[in-house]
C-alpha positions as CSV (number, residue, x, y, z in Angstrom):
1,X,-98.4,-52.9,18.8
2,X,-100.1,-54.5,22.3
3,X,-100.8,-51.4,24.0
4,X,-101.7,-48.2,23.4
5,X,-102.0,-45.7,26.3
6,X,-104.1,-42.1,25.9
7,X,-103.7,-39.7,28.6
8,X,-105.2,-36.2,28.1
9,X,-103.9,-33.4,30.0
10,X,-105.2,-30.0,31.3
11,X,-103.1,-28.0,33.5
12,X,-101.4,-30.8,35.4
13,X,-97.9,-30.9,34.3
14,X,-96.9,-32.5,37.4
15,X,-99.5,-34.5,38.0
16,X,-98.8,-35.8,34.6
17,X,-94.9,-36.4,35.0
18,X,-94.9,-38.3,37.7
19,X,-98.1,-40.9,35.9
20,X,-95.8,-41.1,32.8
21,X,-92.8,-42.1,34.8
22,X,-95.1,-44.7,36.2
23,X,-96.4,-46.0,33.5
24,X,-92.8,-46.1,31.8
25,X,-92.0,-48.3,34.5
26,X,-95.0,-50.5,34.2
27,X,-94.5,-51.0,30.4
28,X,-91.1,-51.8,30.8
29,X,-90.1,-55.2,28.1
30,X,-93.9,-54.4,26.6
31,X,-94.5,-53.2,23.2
32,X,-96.6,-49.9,23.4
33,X,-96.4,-46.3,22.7
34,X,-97.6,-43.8,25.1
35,X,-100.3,-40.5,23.8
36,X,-100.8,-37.2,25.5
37,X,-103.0,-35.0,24.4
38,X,-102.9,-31.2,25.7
39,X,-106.1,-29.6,25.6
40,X,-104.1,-26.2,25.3
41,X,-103.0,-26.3,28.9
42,X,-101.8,-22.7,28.5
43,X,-99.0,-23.5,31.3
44,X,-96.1,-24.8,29.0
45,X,-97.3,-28.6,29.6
46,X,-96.0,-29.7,26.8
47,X,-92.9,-27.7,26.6
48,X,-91.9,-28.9,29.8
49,X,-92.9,-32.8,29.2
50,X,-91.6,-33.1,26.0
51,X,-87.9,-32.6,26.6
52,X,-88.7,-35.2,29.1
53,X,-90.4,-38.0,27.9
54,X,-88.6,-37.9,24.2
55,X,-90.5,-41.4,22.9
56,X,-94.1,-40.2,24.2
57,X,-96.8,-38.8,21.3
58,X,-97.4,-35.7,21.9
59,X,-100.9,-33.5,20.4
60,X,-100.8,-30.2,21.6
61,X,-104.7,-29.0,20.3
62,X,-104.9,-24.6,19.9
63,X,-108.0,-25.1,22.4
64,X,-109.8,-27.2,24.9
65,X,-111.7,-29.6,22.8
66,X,-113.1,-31.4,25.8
67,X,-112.0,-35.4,27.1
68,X,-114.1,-37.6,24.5
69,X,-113.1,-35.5,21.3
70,X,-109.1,-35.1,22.5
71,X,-109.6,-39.2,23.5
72,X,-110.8,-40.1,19.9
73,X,-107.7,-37.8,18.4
74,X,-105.4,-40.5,19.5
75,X,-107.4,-43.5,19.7
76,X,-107.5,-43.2,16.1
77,X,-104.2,-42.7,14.8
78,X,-102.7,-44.9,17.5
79,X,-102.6,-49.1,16.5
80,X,-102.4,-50.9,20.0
81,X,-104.3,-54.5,19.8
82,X,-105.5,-52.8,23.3
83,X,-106.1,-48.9,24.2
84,X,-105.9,-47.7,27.8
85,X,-107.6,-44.4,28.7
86,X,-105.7,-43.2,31.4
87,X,-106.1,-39.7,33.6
88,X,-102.7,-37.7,34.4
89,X,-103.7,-37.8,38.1
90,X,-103.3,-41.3,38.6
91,X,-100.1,-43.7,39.3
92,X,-100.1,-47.0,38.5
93,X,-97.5,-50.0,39.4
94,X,-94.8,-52.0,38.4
95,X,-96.8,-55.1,37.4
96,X,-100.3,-53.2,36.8
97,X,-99.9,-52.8,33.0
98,X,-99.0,-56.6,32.6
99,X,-101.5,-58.1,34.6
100,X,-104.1,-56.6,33.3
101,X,-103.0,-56.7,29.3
102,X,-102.6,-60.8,30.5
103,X,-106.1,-60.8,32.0
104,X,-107.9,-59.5,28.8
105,X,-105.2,-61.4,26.7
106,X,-107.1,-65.5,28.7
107,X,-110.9,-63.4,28.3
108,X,-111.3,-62.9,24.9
109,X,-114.7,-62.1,25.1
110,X,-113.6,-59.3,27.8
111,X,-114.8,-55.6,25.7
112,X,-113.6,-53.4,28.6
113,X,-111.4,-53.6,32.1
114,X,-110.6,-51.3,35.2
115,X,-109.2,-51.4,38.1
116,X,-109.5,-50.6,42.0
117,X,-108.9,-46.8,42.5
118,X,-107.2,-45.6,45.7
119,X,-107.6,-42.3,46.1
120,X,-104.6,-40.0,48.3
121,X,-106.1,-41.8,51.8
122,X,-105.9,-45.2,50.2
123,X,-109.1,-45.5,50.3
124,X,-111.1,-47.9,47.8
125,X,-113.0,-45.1,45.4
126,X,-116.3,-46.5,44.9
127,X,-116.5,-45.6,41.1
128,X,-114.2,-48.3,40.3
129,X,-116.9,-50.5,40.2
130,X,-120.5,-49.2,38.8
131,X,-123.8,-50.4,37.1
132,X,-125.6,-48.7,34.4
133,X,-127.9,-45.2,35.4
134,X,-131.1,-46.7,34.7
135,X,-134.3,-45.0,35.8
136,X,-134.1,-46.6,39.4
137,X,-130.6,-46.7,39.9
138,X,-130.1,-42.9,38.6
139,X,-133.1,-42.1,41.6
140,X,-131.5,-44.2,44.0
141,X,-128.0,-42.0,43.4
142,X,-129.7,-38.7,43.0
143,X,-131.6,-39.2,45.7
144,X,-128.9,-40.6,48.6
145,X,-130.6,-43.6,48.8
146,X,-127.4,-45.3,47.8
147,X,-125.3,-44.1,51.0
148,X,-127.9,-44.8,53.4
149,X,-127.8,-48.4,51.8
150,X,-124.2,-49.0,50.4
151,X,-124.7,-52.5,50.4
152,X,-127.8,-53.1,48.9
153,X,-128.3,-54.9,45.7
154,X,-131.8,-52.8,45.3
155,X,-130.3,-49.7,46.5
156,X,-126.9,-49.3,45.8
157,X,-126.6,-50.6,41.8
158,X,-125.0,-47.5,41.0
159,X,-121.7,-48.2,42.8
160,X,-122.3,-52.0,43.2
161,X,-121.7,-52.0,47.0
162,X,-122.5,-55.4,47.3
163,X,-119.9,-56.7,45.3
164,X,-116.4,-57.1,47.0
165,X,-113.5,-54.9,46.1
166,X,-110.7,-57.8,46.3
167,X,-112.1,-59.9,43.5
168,X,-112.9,-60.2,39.9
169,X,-116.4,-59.3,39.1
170,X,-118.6,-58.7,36.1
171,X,-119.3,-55.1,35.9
172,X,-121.4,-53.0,33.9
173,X,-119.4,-49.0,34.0
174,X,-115.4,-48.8,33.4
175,X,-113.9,-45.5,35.0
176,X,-112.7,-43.2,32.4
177,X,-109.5,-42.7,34.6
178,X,-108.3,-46.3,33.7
179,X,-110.6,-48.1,31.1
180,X,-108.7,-50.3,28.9
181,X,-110.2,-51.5,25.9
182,X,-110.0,-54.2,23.0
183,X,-109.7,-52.4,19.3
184,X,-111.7,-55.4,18.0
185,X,-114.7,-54.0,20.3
186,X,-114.2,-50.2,19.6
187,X,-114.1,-50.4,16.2
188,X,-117.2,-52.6,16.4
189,X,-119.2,-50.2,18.6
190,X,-117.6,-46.8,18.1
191,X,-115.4,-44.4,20.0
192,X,-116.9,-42.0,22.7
193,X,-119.7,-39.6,22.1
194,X,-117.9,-36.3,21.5
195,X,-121.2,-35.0,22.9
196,X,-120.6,-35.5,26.3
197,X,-117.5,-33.1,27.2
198,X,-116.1,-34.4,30.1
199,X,-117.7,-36.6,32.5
200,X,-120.2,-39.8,31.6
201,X,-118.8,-40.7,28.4
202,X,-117.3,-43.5,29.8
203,X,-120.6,-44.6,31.0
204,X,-121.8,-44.3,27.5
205,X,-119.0,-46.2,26.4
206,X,-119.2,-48.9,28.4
207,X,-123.0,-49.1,27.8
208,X,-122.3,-50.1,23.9
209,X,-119.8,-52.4,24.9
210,X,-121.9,-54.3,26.6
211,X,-125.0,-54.1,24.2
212,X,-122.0,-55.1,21.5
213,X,-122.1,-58.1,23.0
214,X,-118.7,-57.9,24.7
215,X,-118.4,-58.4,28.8
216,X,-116.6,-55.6,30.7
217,X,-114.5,-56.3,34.0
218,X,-113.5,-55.2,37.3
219,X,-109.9,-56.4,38.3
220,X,-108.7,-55.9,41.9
221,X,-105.0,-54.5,41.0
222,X,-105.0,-51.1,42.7
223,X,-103.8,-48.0,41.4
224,X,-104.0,-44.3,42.9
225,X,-106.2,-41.5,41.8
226,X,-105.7,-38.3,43.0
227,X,-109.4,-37.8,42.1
228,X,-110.7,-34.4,40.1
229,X,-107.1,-32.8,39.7
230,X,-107.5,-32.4,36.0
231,X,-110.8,-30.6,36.1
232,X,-110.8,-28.4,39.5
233,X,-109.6,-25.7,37.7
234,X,-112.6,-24.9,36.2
235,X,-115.1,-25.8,38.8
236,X,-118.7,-24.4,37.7
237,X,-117.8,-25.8,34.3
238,X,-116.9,-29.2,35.0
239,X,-119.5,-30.0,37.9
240,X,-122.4,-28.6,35.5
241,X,-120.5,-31.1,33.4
242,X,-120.1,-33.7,35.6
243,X,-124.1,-33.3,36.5
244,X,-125.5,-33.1,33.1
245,X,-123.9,-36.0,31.9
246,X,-125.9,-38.1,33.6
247,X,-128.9,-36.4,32.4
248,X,-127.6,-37.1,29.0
249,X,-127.1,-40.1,29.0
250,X,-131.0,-40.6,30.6
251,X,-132.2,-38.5,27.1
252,X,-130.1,-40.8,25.1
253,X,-130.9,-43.9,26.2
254,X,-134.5,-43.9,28.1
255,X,-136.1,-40.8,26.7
256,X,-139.7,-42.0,25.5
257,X,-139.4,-45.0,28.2
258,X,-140.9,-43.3,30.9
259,X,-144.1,-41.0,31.6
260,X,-143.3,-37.3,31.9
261,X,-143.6,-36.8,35.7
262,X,-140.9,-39.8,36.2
263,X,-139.0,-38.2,33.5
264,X,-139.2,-34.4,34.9
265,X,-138.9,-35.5,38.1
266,X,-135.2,-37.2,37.5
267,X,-134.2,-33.9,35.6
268,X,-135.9,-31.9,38.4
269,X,-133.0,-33.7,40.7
270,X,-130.5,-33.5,38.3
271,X,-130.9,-30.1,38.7
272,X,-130.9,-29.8,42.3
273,X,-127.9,-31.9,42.6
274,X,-126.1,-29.7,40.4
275,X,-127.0,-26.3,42.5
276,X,-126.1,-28.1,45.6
277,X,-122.9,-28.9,44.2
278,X,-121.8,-26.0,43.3
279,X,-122.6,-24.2,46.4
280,X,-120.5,-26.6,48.5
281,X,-117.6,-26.1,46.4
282,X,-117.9,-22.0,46.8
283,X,-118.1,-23.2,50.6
284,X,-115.1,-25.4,51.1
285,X,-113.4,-22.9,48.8
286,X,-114.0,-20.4,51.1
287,X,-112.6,-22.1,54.5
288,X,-109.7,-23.7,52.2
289,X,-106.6,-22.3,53.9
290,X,-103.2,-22.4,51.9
291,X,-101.1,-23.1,54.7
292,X,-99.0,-25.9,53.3
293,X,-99.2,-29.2,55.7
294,X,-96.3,-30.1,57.2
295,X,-94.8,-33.5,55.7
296,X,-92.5,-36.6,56.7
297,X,-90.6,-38.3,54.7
298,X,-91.2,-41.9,53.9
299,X,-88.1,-43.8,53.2
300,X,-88.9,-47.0,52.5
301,X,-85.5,-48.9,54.4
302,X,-87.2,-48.4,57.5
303,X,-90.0,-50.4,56.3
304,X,-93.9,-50.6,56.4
305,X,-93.7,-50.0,60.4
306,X,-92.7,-46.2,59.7
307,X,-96.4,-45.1,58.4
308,X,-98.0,-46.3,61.2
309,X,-95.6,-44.4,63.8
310,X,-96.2,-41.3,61.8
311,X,-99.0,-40.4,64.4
312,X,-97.7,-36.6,64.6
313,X,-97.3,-36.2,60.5
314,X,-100.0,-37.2,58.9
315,X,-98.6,-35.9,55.3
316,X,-96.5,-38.8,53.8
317,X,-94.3,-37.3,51.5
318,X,-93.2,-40.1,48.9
319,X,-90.0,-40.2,46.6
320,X,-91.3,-42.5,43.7
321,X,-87.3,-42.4,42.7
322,X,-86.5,-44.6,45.9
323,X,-90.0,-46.9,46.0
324,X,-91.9,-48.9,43.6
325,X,-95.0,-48.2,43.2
326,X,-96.3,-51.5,43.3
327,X,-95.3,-51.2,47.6
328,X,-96.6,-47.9,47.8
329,X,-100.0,-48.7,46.5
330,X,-99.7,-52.2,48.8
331,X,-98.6,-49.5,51.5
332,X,-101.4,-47.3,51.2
333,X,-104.0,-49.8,50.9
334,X,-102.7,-51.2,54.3
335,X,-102.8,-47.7,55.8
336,X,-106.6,-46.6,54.1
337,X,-107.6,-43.7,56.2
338,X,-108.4,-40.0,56.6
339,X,-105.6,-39.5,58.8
340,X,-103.1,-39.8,56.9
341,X,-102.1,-38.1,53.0
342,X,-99.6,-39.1,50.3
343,X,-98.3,-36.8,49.0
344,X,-95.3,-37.7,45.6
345,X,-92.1,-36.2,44.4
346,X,-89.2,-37.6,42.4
347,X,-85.3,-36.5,42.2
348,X,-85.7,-35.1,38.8
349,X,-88.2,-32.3,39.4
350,X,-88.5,-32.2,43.0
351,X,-92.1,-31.3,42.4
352,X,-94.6,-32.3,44.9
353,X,-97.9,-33.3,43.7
354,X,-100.6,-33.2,46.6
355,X,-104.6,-33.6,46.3
């Protein structure tokens, strides 16, 4: 087997439907099988997918076991020479599954790869592309220094600013939405740390696969990610998650490095950052309005020319039945503004999937 692709799934059967169809598409004339793992969705996910998608894996698990442990389930029990870690929100293209298996397939001393992430906007996603959360770089995060530097080298090592989003680079942190991995390397440096529930481990990860000796990647193919779907259901839980993950990964690896003060102080921020965060989601979830946007339909005879004359509809609406999704992601990417919002639906479910 070349491939093996994980997906892990809570609560977004539709998100979900239309990333397999994708990924079918991609892995078209490949040899690969295809995981999901249901961290008991509750919502008939698997039911509903199953009929579907007869040649996909599916584990349905009796609760939510969290992303690294349901991650490891299939990793294990799956034999690709490669295994992609892939997030149900996301669509990739045509060509993005071979380009990438070819890439690692000419660097064999490659341990890791990801991609550039687009998110609904088509707008580059800065955590494509990230160093490690050392000391500095965790303050210069924490702290905003970062933004009010993007493209520092000294400032901004978190996100690598400085580095250019068309080209192959060197890069330290793989996303956990697409992080594709050599077997050799796992089974050298182990699986993810079941200890961090959802958020960071990928960090982690990526950490030991570069003190395994092994080199990890960033490779310019885009695909989009319709960012936090999987996890906004359960907001205080996940962005406590999402914020203590970095603070474990500090204990882990630099606990006993530092004095106490630097050491309080980071968790001091930590701790703010989390507070803050949750009290701007309780605020944008209290303007939020559920009036659904008005949409136009992108039909791709008329051409590229149609999204930029969509000045009055500013919700694309996208059949992924009647475009690849190789010139959608090249359409978005020339697009790449707040203005305007894909939005995806197929013929089979008519479901529209929106951020």
């Amino acid at each position: 087997m070349k491939l093996s692709i994980v997906i892990v799934n809570y609560r977004v059967p539709y998100f979900l439907e239309q990333c397999l169809l994708s990924v079918q598409k991609s892995g078209q004339g490949m040899d690969m099988d295809i995981w999901v793992v249901d961290n008991n969705s509750g919502d008939g996910s698997v039911e509903y997918l199953r009929s579907r998608f007869p040649t996909v894996h599916f584990i349905a698990n009796e609760e939510n076991i969290g992303f690294s442990r349901a991650n490891n389930q299939a990793i294990r029990i799956s034999t690709g020479e490669y295994v992609l870690l892939l997030n149900p929100d996301t669509l990739i293209g045509e060509s993005t599954l071979r380009t990438v298996v070819d890439f690692m397939d000419a660097h064999p001393h490659a341990g890791g790869l990801g991609v550039k992430m687009l998110n609904a906007h088509g707008q580059f996603l800065p955590e494509s592309k990230r160093g490690f959360p050392s000391p500095w770089v965790s303050f210069c995060k924490l702290s905003g220094l970062n933004k009010l530097f993007p493209r520092s080298r000294r400032f901004n090592g978190y996100h690598l600013g400085y580095l250019s989003h068309d080209e192959v680079h060197h890069v330290e942190v793989l996303a956990g939405a697409f992080m594709l991995m050599r077997r050799k390397a796992l089974d050298e440096v182990g699986l993810l740390d079941e200890r961090f529930f959802m958020y960071g481990e990928d960090i982690d990860l990526s950490y030991r696969l570069v003190q395994g000796g092994y080199d990890n990647f960033y490779y310019p193919t885009p695909i989009l990610h319709y960012k936090g779907e999987s996890s906004s259901v359960t907001d205080v839980k996940y962005l406590r998650s999402f914020h203590g993950a970095m603070g474990l990964f500090f204990d882990k690896y630099y606990r006993g490095k530092l004095n106490p003060l630097a050491h309080g102080l980071i968790n001091l921020i930590i701790q703010g950052r989390t507070q803050l965060a949750l009290a701007l989601r309780h605020f944008k979830q209290e303007r939020k309005t559920e009036t659904p946007p008005v949409m136009q339909s992108w039909h791709p005879s008329e051409g590229d020319a149609s999204i930029y004359a969509l000045h009055n509809h500013s919700h694309i609406l996208v059949n992924t039945d009647e475009v690849t999704c190789d010139h959608l992601l090249a359409t978005m990417e020339k697009v790449a503004d707040r203005q305007h919002t894909f939005h995806l639906t197929n013929n089979v479910s008519g479901r529209i999937v929106s951020p």
